[in-house]
DODREN-928649 format. One record per atom (N, C-alpha, C): residue number from 1; residue in one letter; x, y, z. Coordinates in pm, whole numbers. Each point is the difference from the previous one (the first is absolute). Layout:
<sites>
@n NUM res A x X y Y z Z
...
</sites>
This chain:
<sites>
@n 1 res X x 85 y -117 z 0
@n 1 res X x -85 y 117 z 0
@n 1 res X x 89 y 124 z 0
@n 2 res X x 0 y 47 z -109
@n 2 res X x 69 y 145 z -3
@n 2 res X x -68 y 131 z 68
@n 3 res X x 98 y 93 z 19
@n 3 res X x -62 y 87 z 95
@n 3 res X x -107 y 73 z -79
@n 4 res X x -24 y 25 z -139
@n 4 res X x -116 y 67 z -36
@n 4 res X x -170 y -101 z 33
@n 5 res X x 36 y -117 z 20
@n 5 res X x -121 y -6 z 104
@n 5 res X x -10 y -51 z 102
@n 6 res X x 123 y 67 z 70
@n 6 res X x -63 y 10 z 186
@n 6 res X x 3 y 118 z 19
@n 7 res X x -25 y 109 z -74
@n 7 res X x 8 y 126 z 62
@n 7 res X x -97 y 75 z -90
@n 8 res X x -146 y 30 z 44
@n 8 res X x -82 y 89 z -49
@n 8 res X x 35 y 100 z -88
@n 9 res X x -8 y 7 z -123
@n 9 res X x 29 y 102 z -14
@n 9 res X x -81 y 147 z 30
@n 10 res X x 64 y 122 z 37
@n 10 res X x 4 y 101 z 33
@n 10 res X x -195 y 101 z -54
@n 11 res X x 36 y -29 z -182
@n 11 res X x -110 y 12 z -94
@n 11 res X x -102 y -36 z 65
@n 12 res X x -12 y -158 z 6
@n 12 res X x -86 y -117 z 9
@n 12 res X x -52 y 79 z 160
@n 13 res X x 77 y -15 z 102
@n 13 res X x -26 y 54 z 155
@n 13 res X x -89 y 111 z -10
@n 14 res X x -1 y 80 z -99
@n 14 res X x -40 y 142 z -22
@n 14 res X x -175 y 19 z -30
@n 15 res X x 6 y -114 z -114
@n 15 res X x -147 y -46 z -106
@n 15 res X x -62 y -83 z 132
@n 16 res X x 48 y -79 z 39
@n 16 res X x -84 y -18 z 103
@n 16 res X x -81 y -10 z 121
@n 17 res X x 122 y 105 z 64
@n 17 res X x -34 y 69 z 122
@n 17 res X x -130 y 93 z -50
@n 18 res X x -16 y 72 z -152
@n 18 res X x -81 y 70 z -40
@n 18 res X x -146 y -63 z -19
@n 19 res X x 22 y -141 z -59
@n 19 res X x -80 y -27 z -97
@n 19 res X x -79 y -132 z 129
@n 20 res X x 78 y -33 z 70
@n 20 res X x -76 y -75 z 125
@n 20 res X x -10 y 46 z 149
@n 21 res X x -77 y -107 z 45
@n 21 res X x 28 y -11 z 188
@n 21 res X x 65 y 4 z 75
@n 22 res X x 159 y -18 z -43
@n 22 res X x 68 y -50 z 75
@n 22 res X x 121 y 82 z -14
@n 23 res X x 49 y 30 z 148
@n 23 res X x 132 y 93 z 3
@n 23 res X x 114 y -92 z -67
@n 24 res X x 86 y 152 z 1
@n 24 res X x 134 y -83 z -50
@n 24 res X x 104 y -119 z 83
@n 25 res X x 1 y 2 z 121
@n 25 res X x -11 y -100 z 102
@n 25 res X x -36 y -86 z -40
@n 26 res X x -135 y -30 z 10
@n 26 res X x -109 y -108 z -32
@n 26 res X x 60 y -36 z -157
@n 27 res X x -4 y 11 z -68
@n 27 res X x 40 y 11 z -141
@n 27 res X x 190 y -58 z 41
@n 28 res X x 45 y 39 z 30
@n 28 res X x 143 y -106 z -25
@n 28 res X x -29 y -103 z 99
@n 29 res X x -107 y -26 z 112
@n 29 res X x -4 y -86 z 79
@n 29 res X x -58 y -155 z -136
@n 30 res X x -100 y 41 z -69
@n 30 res X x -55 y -46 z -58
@n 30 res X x 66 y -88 z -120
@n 31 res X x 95 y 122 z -59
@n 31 res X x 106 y -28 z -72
@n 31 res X x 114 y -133 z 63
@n 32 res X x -15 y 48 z 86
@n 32 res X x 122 y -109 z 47
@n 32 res X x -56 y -172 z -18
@n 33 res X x -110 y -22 z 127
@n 33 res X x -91 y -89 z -21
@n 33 res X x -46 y -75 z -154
@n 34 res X x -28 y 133 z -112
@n 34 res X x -69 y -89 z -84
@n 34 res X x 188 y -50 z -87
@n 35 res X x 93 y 74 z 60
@n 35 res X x 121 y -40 z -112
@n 35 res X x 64 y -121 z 88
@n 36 res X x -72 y -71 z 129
@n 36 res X x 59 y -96 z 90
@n 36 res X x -112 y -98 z -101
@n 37 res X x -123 y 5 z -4
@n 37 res X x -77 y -85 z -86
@n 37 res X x 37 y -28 z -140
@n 38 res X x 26 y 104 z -62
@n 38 res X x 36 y -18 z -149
@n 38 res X x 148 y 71 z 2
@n 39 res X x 69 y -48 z -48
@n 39 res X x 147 y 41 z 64
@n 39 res X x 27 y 43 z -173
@n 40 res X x -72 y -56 z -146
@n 40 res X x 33 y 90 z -97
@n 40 res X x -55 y 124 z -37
@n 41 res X x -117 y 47 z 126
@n 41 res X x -76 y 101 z -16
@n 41 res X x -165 y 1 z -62
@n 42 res X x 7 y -126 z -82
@n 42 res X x -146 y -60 z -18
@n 42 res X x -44 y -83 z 72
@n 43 res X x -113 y 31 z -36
@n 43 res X x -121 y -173 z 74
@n 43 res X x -61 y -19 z -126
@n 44 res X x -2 y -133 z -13
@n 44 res X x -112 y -49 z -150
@n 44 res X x -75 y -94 z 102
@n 45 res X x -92 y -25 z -87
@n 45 res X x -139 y -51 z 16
@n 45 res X x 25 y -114 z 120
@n 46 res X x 77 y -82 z -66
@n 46 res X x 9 y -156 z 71
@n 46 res X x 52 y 23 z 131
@n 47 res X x 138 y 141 z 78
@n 47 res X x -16 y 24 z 116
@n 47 res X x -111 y 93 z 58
@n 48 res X x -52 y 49 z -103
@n 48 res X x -161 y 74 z 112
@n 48 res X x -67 y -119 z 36
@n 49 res X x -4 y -119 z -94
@n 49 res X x -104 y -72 z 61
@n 49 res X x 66 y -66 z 135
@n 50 res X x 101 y -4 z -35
@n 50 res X x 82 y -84 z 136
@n 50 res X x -58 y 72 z 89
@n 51 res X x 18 y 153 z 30
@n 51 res X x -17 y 110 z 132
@n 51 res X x -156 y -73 z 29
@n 52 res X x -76 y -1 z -57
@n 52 res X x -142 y 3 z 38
@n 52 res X x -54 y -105 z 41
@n 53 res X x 102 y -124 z -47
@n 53 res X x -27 y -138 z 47
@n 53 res X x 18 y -7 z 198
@n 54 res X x 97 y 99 z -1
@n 54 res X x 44 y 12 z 133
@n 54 res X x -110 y 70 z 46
@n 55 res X x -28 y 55 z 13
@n 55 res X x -146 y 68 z 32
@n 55 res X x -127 y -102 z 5
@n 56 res X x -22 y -87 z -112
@n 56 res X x -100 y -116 z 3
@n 56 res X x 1 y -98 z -43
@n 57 res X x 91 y -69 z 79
@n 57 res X x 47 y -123 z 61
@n 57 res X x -123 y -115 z -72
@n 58 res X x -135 y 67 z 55
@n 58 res X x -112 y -130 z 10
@n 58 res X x -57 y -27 z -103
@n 59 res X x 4 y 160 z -99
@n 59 res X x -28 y 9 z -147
@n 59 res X x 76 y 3 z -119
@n 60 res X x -80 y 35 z -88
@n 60 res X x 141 y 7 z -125
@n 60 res X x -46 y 97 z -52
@n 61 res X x 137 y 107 z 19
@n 61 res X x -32 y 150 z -36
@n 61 res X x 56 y 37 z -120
@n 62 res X x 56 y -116 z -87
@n 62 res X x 81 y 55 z -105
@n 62 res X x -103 y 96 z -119
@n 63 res X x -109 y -85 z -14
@n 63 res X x -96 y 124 z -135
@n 63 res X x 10 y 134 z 106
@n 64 res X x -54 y 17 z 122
@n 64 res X x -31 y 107 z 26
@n 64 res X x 116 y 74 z -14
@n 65 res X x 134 y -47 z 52
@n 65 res X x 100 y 36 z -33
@n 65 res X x 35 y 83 z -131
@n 66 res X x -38 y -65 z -83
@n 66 res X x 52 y 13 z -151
@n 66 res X x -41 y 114 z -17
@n 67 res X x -164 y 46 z 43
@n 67 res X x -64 y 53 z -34
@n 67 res X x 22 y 132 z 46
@n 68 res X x 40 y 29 z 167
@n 68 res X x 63 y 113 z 17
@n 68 res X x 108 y 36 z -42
@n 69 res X x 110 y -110 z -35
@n 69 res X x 151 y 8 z -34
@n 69 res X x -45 y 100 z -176
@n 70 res X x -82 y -24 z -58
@n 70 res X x -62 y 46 z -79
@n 70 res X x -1 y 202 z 1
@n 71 res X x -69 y -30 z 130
@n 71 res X x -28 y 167 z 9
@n 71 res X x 136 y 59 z 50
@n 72 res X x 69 y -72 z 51
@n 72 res X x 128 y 66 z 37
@n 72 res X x 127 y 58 z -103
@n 73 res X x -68 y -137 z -64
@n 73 res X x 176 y 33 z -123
@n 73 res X x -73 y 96 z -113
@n 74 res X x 7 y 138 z 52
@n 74 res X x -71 y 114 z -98
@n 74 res X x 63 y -8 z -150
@n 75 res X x 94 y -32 z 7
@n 75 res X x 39 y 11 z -146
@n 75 res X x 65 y -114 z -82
@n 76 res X x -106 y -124 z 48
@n 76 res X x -17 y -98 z -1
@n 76 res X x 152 y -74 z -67
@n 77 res X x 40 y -2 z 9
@n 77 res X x 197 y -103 z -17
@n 77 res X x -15 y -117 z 57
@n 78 res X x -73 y -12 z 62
@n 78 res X x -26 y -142 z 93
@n 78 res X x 88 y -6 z 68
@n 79 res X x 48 y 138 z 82
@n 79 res X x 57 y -35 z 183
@n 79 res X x -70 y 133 z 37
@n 80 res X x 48 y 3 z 140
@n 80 res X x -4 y 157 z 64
@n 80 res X x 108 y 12 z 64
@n 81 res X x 8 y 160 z -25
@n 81 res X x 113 y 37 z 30
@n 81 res X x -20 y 79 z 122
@n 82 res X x 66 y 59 z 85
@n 82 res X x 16 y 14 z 122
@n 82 res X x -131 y 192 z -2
@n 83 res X x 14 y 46 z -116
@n 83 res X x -73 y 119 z -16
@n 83 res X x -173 y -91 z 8
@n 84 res X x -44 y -69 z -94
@n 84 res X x -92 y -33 z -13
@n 84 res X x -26 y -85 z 86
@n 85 res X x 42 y -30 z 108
@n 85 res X x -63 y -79 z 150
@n 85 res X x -19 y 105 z 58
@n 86 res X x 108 y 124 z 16
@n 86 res X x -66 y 93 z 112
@n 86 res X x -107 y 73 z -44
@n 87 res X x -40 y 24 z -123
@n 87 res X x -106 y 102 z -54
@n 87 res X x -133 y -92 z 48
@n 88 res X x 0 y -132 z -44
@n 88 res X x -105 y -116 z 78
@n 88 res X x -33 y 17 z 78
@n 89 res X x 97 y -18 z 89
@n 89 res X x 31 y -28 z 206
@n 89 res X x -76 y 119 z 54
@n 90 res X x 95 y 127 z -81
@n 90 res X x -65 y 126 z 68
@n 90 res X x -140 y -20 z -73
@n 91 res X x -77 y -36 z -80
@n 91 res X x -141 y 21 z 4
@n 91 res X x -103 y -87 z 98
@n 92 res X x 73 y -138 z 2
@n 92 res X x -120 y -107 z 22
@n 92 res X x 87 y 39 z 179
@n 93 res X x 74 y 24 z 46
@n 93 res X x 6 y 69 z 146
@n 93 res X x -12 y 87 z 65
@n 94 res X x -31 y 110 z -79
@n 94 res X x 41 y 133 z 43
@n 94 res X x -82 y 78 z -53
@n 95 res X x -72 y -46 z -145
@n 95 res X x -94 y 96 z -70
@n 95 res X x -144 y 20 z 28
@n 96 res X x -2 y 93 z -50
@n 96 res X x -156 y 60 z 60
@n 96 res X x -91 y -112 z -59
@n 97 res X x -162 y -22 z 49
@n 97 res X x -66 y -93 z -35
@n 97 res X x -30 y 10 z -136
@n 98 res X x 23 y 134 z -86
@n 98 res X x -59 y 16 z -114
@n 98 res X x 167 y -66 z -130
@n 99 res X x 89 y 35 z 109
@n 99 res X x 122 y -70 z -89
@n 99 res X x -21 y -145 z -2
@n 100 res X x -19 y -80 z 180
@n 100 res X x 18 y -117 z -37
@n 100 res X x -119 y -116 z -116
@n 101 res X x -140 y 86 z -13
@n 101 res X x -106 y 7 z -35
@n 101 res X x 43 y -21 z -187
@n 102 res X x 96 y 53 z 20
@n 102 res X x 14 y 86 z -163
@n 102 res X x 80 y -128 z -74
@n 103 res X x 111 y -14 z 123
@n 103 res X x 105 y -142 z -41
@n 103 res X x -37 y -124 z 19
@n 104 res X x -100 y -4 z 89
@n 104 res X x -108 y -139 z 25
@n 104 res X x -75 y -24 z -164
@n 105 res X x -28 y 111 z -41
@n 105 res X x -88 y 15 z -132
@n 105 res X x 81 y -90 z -118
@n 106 res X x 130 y 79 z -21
@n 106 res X x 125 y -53 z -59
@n 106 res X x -12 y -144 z 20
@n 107 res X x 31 y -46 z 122
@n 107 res X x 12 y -145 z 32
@n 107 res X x -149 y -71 z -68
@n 108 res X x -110 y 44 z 8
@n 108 res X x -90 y -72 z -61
@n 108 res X x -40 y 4 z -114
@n 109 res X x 38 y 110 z -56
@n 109 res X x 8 y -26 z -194
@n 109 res X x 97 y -32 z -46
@n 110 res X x -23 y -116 z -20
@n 110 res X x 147 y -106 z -77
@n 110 res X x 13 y 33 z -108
@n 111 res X x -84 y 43 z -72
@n 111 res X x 9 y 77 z -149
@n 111 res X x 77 y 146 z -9
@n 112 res X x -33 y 51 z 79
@n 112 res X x 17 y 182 z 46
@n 112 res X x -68 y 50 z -147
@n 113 res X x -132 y -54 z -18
@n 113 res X x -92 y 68 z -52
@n 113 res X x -72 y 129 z 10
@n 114 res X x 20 y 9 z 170
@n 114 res X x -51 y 132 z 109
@n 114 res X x -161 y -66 z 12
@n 115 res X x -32 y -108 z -15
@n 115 res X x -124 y -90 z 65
@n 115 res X x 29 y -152 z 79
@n 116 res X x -69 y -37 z 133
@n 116 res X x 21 y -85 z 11
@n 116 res X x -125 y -121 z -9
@n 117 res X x 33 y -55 z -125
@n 117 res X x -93 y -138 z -12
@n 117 res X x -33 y -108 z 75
@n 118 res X x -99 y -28 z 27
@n 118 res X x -17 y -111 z 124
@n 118 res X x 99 y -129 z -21
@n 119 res X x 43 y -35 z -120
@n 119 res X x 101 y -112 z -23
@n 119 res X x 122 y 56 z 80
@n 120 res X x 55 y 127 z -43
@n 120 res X x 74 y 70 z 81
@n 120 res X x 17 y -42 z 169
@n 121 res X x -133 y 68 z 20
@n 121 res X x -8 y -6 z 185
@n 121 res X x 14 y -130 z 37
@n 122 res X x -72 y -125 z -79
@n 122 res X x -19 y -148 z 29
@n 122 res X x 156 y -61 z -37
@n 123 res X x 89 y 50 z -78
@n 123 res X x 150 y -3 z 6
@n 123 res X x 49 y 53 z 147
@n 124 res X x -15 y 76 z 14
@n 124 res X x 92 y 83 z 108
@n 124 res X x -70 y -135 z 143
@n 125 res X x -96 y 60 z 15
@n 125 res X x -90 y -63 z 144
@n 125 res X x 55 y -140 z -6
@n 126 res X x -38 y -93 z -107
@n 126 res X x 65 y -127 z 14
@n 126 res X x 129 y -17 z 23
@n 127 res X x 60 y 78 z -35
@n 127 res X x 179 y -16 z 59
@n 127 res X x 17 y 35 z 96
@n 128 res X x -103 y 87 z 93
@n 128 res X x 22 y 53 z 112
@n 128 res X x -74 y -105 z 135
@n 129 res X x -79 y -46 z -39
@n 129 res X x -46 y -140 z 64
@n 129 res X x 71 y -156 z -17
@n 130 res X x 58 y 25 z -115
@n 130 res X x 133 y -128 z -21
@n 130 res X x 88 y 77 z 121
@n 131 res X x 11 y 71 z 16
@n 131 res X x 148 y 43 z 38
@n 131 res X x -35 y 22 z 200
@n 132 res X x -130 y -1 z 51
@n 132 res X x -6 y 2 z 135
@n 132 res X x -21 y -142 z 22
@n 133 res X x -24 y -65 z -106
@n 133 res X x -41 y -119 z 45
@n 133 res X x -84 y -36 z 94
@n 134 res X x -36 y -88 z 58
@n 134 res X x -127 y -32 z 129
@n 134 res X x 58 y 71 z 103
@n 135 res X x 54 y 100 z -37
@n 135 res X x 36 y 84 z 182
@n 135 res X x -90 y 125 z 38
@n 136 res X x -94 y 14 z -122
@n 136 res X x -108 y 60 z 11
@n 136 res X x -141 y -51 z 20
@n 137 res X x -29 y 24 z 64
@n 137 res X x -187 y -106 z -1
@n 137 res X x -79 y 147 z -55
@n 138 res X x -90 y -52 z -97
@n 138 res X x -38 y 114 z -81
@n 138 res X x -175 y -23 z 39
@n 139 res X x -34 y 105 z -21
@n 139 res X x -181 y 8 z 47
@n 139 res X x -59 y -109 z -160
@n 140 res X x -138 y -82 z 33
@n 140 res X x -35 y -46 z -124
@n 140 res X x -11 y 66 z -126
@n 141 res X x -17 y 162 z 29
@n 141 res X x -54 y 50 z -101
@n 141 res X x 133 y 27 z -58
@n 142 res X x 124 y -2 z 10
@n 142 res X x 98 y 31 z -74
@n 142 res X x 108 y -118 z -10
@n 143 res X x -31 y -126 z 33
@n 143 res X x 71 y -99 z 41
@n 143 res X x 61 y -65 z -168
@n 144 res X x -48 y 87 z -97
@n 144 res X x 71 y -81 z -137
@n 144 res X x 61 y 177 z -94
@n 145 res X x 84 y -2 z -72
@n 145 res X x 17 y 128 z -29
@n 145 res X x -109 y 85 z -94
@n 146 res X x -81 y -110 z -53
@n 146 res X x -88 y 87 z -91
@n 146 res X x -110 y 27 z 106
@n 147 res X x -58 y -55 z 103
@n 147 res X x -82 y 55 z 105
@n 147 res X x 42 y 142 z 14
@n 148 res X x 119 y 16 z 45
@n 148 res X x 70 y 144 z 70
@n 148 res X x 58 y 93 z -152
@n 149 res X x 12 y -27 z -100
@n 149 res X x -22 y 99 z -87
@n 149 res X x -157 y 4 z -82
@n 150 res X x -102 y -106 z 29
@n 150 res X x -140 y 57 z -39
@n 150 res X x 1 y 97 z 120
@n 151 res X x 18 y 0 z 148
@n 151 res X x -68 y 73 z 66
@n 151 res X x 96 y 167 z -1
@n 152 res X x 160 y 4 z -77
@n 152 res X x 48 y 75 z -24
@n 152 res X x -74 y 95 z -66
@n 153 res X x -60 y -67 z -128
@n 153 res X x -5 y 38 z -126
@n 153 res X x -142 y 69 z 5
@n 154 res X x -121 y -41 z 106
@n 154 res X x -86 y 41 z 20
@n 154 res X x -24 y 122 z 45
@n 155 res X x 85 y -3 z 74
@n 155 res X x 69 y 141 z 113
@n 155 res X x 23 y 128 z -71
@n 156 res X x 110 y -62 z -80
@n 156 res X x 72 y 103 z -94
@n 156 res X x -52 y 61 z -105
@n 157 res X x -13 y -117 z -95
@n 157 res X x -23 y 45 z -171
@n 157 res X x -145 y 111 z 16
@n 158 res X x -2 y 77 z 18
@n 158 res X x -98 y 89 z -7
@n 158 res X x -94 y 0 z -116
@n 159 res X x 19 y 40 z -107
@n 159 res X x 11 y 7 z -118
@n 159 res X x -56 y -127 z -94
@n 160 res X x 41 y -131 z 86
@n 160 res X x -64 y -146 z -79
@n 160 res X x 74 y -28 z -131
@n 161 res X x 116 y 79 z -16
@n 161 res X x 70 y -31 z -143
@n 161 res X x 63 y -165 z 25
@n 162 res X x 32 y -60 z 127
@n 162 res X x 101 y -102 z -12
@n 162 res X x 157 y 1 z 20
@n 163 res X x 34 y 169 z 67
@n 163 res X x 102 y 10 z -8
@n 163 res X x 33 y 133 z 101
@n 164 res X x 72 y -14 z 44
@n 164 res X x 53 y 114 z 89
@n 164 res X x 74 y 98 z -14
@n 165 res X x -44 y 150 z -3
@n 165 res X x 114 y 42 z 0
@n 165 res X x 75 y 70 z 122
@n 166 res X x 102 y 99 z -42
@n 166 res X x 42 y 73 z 155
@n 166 res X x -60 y 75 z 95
@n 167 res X x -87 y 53 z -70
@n 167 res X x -116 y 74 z 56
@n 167 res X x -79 y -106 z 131
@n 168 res X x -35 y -75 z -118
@n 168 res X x -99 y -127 z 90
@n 168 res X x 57 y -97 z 95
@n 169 res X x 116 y -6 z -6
@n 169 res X x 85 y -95 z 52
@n 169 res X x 42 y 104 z 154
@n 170 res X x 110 y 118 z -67
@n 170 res X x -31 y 85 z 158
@n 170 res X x -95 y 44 z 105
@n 171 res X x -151 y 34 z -97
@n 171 res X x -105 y 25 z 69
@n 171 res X x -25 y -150 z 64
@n 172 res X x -38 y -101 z -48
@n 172 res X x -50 y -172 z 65
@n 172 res X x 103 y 2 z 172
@n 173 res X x 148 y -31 z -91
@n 173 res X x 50 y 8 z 115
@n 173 res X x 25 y 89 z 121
@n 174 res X x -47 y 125 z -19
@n 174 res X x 18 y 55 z 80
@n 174 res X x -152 y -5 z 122
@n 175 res X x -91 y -87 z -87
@n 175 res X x -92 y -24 z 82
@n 175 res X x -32 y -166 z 86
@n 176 res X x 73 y -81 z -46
@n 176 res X x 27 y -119 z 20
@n 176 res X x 112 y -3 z 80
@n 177 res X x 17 y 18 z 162
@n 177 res X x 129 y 15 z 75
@n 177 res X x 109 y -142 z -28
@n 178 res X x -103 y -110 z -47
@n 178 res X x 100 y -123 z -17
@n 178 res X x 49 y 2 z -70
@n 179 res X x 20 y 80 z -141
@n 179 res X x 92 y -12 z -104
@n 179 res X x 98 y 73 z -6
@n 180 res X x -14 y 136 z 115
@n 180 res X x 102 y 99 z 44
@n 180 res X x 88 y -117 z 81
@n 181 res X x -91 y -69 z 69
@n 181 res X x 132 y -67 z 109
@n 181 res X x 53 y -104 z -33
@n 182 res X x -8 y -41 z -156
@n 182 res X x 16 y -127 z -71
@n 182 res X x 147 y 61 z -53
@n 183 res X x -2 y 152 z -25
@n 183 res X x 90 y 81 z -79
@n 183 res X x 147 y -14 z 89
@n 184 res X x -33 y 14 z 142
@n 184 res X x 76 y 46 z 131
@n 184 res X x 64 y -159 z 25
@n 185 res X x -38 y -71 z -73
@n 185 res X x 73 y -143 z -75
@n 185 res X x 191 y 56 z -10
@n 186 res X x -44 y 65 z -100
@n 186 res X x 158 y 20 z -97
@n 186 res X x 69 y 64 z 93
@n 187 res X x -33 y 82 z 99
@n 187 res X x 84 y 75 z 62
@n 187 res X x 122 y -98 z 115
@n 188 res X x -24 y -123 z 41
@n 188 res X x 108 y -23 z 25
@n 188 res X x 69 y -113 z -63
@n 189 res X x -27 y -17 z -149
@n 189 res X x 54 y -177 z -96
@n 189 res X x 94 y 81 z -36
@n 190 res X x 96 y 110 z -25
@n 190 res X x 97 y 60 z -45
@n 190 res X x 114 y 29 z 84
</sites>
């Protein structure tokens, strides 16, 4: 490991003390940590899923995995780099409900159409119930994933098109406290 990546650069320290949550402190603390995990400065897919396996042991989190590892690698290369975890981190930890709302949105249009289709939600939800495995006991009415995205979808889709958009998706959730606290998920798998 050469010293241009164990040592933040200066630029980089600058953009994101601006552009996130987190002091510059916090930010080389972070740095250090994610360059003890990935020591060439990336993470690709196959170690995010590793991280999350550690997290759920009882399930199998790799789709859900994929699927955020997805929203992370913004400029999609298939890794992330130490900028595009903290711009994440600082949202799904630190960001206001309408940010994490916004990147939750992201995470559920697999297309990034700017709608989310119930195949969509029934993608996401099913990986997210593979991935707690039976360590959740779920009420009958949501005990299969298309139960809990019909009763999503009922909630939400205002409109009756079949599809969600940001509008409908921030307004739903912001009235549905369980999908806010479904969100408060991501804040500590990173």
């Amino acid at each position: 490991m050469g010293k241009k990546n164990s040592k933040l650069d200066p630029t980089l320290v600058k953009e994101l003390t601006q552009k996130t949550y987190f002091t510059e402190k916090e930010l080389q603390q972070w740095h250090k940590g994610f360059l003890k995990d990935c020591p060439n400065g990336t993470l690709n897919e196959e170690e995010f899923q590793k991280i999350y396996k550690q997290f759920f042991p009882f399930g199998d989190p790799s789709k859900f995995a994929s699927f955020v590892f997805k929203v992370f690698d913004e400029n999609k290369d298939g890794t992330i780099e130490f900028r595009e975890f903290i711009y994440a981190l600082s949202v799904t930890s630190r960001g206001s409900l309408e940010e994490k709302l916004e990147w939750a949105f992201r995470l559920y249009d697999l297309d990034q159409d700017g709608y989310i289709t119930r195949d969509e939600m029934i993608s996401i939800v099913t990986a997210i119930y593979e991935m707690v495995g039976n360590m959740v006991k779920l009420p009958e009415e949501e005990n299969t994933p298309e139960k809990r995205v019909d009763r999503i979808f009922a909630l939400m889709d205002k409109n009756g098109d079949g599809r969600l958009s940001m509008e409908e998706f921030q307004e739903g959730s912001k009235s549905d406290p369980s999908i806010v606290q479904a969100l408060s998920l991501y804040d500590g798998l990173v």
